[in-house]
The first five atom37 places (N, CA, C, CB, O) and aatype in JSON, in Angstrom:
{
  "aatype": [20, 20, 20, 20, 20, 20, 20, 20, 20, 20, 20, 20, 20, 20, 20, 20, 20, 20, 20, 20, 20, 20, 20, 20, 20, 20, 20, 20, 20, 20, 20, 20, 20, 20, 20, 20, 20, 20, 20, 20, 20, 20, 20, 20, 20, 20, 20, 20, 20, 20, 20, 20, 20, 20, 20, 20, 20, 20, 20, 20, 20, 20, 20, 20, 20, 20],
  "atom_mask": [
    [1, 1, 1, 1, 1],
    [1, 1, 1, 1, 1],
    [1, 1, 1, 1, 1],
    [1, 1, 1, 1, 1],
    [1, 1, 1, 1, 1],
    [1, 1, 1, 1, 1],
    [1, 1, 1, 1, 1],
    [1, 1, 1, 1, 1],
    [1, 1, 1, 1, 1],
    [1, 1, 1, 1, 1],
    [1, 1, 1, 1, 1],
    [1, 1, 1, 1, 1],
    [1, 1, 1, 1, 1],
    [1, 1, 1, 1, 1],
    [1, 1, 1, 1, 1],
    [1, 1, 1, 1, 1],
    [1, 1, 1, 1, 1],
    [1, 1, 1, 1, 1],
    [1, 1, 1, 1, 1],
    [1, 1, 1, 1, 1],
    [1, 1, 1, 1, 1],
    [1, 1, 1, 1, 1],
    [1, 1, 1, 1, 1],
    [1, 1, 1, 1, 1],
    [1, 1, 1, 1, 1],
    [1, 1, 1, 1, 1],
    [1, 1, 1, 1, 1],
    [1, 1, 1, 1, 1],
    [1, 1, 1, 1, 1],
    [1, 1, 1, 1, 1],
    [1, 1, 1, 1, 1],
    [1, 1, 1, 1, 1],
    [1, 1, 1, 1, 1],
    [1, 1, 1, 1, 1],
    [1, 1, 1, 1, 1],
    [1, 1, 1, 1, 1],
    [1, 1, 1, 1, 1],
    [1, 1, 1, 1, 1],
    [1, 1, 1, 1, 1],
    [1, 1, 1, 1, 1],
    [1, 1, 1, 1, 1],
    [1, 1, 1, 1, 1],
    [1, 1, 1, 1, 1],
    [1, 1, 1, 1, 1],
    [1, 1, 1, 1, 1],
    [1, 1, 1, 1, 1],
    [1, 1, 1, 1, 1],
    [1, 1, 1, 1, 1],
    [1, 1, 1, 1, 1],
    [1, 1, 1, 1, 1],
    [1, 1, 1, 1, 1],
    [1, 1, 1, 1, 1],
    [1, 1, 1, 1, 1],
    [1, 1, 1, 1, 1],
    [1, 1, 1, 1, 1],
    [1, 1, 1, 1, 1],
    [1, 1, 1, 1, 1],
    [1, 1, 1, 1, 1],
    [1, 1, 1, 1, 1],
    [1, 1, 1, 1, 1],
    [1, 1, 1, 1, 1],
    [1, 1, 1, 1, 1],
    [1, 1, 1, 1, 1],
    [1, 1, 1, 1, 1],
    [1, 1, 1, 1, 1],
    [1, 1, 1, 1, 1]
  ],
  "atom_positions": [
    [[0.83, -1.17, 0.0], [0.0, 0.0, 0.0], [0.89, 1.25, 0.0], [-0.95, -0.01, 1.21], [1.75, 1.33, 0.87]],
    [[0.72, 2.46, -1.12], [1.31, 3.47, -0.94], [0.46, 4.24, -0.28], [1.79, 3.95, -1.96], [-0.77, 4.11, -0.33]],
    [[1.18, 5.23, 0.52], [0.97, 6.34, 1.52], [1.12, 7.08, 0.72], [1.73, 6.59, 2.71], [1.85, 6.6, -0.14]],
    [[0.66, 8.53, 0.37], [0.29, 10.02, 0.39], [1.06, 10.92, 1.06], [-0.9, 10.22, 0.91], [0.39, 11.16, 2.06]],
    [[2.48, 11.83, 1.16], [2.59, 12.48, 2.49], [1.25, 13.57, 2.61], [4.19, 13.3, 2.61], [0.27, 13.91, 1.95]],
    [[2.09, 13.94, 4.25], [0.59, 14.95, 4.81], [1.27, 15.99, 4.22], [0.06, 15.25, 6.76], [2.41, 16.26, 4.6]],
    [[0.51, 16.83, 3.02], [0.41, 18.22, 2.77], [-0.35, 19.14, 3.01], [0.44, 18.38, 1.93], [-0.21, 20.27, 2.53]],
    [[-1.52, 18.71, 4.0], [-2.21, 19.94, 4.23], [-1.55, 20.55, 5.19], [-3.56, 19.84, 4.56], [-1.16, 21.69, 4.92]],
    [[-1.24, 20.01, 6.56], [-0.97, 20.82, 7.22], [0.33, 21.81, 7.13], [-1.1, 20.22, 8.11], [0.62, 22.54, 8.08]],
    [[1.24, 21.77, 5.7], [2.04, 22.8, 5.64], [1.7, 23.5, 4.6], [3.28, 22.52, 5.64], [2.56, 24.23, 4.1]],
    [[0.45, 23.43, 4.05], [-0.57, 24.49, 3.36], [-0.19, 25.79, 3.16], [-1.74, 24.65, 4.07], [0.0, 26.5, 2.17]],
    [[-0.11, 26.0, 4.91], [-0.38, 27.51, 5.72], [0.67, 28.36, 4.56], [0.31, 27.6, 7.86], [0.29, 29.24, 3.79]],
    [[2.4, 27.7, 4.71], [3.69, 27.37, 4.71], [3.62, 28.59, 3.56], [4.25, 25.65, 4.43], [4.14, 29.69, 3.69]],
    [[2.73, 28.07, 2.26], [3.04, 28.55, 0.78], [2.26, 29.91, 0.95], [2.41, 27.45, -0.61], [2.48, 30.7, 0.03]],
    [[1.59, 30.25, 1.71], [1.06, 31.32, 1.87], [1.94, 32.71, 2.22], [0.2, 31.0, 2.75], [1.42, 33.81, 2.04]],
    [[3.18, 32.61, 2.68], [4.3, 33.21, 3.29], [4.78, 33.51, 1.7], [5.34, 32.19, 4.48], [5.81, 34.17, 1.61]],
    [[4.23, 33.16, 0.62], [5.42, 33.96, -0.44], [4.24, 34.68, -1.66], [6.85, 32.45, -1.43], [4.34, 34.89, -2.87]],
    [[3.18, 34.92, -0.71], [2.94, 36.25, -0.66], [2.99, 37.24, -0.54], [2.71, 36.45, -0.52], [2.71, 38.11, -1.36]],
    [[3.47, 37.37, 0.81], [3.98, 38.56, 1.46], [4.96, 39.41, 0.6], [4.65, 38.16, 2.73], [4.86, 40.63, 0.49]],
    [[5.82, 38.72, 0.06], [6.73, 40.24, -0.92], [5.86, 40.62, -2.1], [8.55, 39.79, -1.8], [5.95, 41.64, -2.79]],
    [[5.15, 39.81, -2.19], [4.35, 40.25, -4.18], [3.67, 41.29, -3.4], [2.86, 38.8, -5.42], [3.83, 42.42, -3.87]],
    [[2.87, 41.2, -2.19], [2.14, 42.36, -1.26], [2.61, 43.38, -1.42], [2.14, 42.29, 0.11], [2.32, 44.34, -2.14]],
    [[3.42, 43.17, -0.69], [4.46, 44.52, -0.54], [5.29, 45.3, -1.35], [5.31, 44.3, 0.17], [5.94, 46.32, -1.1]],
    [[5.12, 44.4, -2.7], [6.23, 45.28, -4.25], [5.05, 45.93, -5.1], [7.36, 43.81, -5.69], [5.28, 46.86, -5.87]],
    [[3.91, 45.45, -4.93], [3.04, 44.8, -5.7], [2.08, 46.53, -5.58], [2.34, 42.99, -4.97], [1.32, 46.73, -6.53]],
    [[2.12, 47.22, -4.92], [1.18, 48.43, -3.91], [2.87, 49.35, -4.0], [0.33, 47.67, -1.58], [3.84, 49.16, -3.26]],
    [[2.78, 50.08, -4.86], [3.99, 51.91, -5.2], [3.81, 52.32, -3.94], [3.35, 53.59, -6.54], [4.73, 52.32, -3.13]],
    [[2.08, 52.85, -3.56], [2.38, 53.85, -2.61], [3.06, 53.42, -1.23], [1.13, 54.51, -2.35], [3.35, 54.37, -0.51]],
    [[3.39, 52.12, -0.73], [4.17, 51.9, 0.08], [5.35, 52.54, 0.18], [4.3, 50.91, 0.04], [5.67, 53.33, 1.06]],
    [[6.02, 52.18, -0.79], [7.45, 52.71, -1.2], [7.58, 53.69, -2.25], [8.29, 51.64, -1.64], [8.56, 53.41, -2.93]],
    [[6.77, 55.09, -2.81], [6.99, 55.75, -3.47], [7.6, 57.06, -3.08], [6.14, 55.7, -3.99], [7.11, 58.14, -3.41]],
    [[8.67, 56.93, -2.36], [8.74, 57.98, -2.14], [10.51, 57.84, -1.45], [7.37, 58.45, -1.29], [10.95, 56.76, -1.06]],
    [[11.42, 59.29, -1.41], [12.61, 59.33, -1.73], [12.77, 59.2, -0.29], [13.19, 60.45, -2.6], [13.37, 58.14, -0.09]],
    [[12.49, 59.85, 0.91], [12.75, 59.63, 2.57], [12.24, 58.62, 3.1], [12.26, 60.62, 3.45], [11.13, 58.23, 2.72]],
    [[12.78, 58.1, 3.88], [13.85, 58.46, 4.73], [15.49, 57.62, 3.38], [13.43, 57.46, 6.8], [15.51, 56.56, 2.76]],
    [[16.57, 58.77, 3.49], [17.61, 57.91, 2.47], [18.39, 56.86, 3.53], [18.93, 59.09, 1.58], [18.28, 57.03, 4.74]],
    [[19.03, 55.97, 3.06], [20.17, 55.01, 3.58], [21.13, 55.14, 3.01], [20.02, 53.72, 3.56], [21.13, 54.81, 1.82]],
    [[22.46, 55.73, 3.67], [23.76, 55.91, 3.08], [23.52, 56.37, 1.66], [24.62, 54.61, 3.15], [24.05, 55.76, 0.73]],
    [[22.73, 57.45, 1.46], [22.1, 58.18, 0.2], [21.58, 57.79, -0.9], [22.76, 58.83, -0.28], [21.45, 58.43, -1.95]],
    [[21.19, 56.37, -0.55], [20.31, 55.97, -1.46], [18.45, 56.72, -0.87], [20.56, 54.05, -1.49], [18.0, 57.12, 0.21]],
    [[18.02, 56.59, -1.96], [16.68, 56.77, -2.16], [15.83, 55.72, -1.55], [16.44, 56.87, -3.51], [15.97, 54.54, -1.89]],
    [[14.95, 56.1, -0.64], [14.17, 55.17, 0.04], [13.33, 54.23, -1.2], [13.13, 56.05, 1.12], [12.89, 53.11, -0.94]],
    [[13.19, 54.89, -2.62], [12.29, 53.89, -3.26], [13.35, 52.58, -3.66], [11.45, 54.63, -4.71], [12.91, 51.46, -3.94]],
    [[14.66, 52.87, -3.64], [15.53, 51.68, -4.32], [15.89, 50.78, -3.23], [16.95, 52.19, -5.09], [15.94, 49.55, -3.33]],
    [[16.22, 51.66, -1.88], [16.67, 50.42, -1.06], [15.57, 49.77, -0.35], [17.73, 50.77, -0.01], [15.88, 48.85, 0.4]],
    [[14.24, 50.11, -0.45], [12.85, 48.85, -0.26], [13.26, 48.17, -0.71], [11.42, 48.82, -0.76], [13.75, 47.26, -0.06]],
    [[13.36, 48.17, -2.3], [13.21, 47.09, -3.01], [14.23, 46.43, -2.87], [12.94, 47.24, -4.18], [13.96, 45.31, -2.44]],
    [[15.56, 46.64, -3.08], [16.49, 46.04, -2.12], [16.4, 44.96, -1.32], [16.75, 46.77, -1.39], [16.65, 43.79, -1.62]],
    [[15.94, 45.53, -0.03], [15.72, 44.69, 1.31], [14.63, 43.91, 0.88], [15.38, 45.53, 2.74], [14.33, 43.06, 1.71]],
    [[14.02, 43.92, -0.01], [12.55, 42.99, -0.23], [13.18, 42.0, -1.08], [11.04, 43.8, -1.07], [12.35, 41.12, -1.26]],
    [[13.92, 41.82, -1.49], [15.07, 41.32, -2.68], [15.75, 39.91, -1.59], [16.65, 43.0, -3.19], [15.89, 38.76, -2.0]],
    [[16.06, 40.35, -0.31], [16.92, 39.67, 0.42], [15.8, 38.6, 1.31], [17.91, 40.77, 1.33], [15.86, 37.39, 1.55]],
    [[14.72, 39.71, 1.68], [13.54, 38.86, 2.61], [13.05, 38.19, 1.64], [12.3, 39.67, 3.45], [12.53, 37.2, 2.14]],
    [[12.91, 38.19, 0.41], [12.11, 37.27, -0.38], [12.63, 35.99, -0.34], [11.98, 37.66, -1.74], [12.02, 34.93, -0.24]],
    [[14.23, 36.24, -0.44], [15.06, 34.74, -0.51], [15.09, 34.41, 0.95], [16.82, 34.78, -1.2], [14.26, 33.5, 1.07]],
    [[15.44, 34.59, 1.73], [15.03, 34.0, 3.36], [13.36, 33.73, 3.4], [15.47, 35.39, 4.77], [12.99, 33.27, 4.47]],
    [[12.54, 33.9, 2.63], [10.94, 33.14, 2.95], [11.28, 32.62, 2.11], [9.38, 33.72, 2.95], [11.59, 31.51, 2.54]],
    [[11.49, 32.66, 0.8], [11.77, 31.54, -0.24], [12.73, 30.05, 0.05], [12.51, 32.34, -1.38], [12.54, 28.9, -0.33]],
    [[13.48, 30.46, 0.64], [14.32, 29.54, 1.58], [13.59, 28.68, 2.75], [15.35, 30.44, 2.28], [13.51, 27.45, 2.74]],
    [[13.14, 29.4, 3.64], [12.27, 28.77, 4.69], [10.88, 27.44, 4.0], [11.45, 30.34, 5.49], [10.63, 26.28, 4.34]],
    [[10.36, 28.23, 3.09], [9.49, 27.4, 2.71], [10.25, 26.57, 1.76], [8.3, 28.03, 2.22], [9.92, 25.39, 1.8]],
    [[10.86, 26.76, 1.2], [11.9, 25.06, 1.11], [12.27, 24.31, 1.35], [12.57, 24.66, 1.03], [12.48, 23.24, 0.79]],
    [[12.51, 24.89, 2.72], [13.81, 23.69, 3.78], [12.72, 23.19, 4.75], [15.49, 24.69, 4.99], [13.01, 22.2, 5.42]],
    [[11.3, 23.84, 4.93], [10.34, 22.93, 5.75], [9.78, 21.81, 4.98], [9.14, 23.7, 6.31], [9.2, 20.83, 5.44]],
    [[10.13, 22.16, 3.36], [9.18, 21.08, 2.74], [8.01, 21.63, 2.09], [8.66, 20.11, 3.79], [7.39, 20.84, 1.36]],
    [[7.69, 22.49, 2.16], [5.69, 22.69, 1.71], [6.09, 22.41, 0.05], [4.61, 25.01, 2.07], [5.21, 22.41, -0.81]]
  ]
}
């Protein structure tokens, strides 16, 4: 008899790589030049840092499996 693994309960899991399409996905979050970082423009280094968190959730939901 073959078994099935359990995929529902890490369902939740794939829902987490949402969160950056959210957040790139909506300008007026990040449209705008203040606050700067080491003189970059607040609209480039969002995207940036959303660049890095995407691969650490992209990662996470890998290495649990979903």
């Amino acid at each position: 008899m073959v078994t099935r693994p359990v995929r529902k309960k890490r369902r939740w899991i794939l829902l987490l790589l949402i969160i950056p399409y959210i957040f790139l996905l909506i300008p007026p979050f990040y449209n705008s030049l203040q606050p700067p970082l080491f003189g970059m423009p607040f609209f480039y280094w969002y995207q940036m840092l959303w660049i890095i968190i995407t691969s650490i959730i992209t990662a996470f939901v890998y290495f649990v499996g979903a």
